[in-house]
N, C-alpha and C positions, 0 to 999 in steps of 0.2 A: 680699221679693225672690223672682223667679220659679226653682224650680230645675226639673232635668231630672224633678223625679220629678212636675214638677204638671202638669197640663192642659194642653195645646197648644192656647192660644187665638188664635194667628195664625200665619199659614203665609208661606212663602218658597220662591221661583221663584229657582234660578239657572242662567242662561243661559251656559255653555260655549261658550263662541267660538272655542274650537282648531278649525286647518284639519285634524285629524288627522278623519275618519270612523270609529265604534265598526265592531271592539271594539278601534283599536288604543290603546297607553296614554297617559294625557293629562296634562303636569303642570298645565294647566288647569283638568281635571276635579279633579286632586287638592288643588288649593288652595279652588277653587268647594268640596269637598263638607268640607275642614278649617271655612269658613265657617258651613255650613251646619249641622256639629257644635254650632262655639260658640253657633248660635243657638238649638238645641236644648237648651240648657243654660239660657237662657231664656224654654223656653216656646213656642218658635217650630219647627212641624213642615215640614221641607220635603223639595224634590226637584229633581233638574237634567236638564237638556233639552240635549244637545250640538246642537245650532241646524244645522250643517255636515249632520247627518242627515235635516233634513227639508229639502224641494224649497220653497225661500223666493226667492221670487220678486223683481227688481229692481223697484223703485218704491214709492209716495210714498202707497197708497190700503191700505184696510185688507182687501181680496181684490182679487187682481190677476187671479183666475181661470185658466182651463187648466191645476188642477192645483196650483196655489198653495196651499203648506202653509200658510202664514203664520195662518190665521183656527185653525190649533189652536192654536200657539202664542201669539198674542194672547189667545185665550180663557184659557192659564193662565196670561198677565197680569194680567190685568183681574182672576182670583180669588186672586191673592196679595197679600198687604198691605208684602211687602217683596222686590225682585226685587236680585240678587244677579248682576252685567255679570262676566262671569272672561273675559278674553283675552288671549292672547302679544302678546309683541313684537316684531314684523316689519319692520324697514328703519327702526325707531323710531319706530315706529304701532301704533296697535290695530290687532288682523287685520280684514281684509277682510269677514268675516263676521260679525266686533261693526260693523262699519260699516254693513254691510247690515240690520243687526237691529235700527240706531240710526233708519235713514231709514227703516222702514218702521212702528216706532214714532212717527213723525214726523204720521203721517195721524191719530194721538189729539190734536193740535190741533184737530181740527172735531170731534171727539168729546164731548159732554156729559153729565150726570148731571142725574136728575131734579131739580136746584136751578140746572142751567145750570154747572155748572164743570168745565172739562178733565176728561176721563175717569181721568187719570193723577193728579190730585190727589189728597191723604191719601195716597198711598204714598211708603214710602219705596225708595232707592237707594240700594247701596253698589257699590262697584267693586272687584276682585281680577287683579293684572296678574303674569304671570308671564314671564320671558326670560333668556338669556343673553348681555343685550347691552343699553346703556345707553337710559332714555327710556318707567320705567315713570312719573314723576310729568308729564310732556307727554301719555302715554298717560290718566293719570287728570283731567287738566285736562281733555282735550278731553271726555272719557265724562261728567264732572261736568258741562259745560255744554248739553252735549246732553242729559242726562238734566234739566236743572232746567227747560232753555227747554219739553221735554216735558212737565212737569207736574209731576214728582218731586221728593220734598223729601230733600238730600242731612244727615245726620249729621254733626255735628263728626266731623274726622279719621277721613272715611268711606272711607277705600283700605285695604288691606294690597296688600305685594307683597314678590316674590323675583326680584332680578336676580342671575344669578350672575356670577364674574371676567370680562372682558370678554377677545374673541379666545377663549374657549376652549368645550367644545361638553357642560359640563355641563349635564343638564336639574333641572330643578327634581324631577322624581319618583327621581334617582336619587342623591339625599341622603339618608343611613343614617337620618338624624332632623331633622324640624323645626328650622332654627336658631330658638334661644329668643327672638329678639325681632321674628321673626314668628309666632308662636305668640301671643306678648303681643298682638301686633296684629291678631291676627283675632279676639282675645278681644276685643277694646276694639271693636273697627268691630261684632261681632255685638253687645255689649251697648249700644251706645251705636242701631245699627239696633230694637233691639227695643222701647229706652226711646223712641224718637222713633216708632215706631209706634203703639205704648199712645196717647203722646198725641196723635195723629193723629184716631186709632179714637175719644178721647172728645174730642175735640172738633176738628172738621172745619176748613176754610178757610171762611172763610162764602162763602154766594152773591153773585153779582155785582147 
């Protein structure tokens, strides 16, 4: 079994999709990097990109041009083996800007690998949704389907989330302490991401 003290032989991309811009505080960011904890705990070294900070352009191609940040970000797709979706919940939606990060990952359907397969194949995706207001598992259905039709291969019981009491305006970073069975669940979604990567890594989708 892989602990925190061995080798980081796979790395993890998560994507922050709060509408808030750094440096103000995120409980997006803070579930995305509790994630990206547990998965360090298996071996898995990663880092998060609040997406809303870079200039990511509307459309469907993998450079939109004029300035279109998107080909950085893409680039630390393509080199993570496990990318990590965190977004609120807005009018009982993924934000606007996981939406925009979903369609322009969209343009890796033409994209190949020296055997001919999706460029998004072998990695995996987990999703982390946080709100104060009903509609994180519709949030996670849609992110799961988007992210499979992509190329991504999704984990048993690959979500965690925190919705708090509904009508009221608590946020997710201003709870004293992790409730304990989301803790549990970002343990389970990071170890179950990291054992589904292993077997990813040794042995691929075959080619078409």
């Amino acid at each position: 079994m892989t602990t925190a003290t061995q080798t980081h032989d796979l790395t993890a991309l998560a994507i922050s999709c709060t509408l808030k811009p750094s440096p103000q505080a995120s409980s997006t960011d803070l579930m995305a990097q509790q994630v990206l904890d547990q998965l360090g705990e298996h071996g898995v070294a990663g880092s998060t990109v609040r997406a809303v900070d870079l200039d990511i352009r509307p459309g469907v191609e993998t450079d939109m041009g004029d300035g279109d940040e998107w080909p950085t970000l893409r680039r630390l797709v393509r080199e993570a083996d496990i990318v990590v979706l965190a977004t609120p919940i807005w009018l009982g939606h993924l934000s606007s800007v996981a939406q925009r990060v979903l369609e322009r990952l969209d343009a890796e359907l033409s994209e190949t690998d020296d055997e001919g397969r999706p460029s998004m194949f072998g990695k995996v995706a987990v999703v982390a949704v946080v709100g104060n207001e009903d509609g994180a598992h519709a949030v996670s259905a849609a992110a799961f389907q988007a992210l499979s039709d992509i190329g991504f291969t999704v984990p048993a019981q690959g979500a965690t989330y925190w919705v708090g009491e509904a009508m009221q305006g608590t946020d997710y970073r201003d709870l004293e302490e992790t409730p304990e069975p989301v803790a549990g669940t970002n343990g389970m979604v990071a170890r179950n991401a990291a054992h589904l990567a292993r077997l990813l890594t040794a042995s691929p989708y075959p080619a078409g």
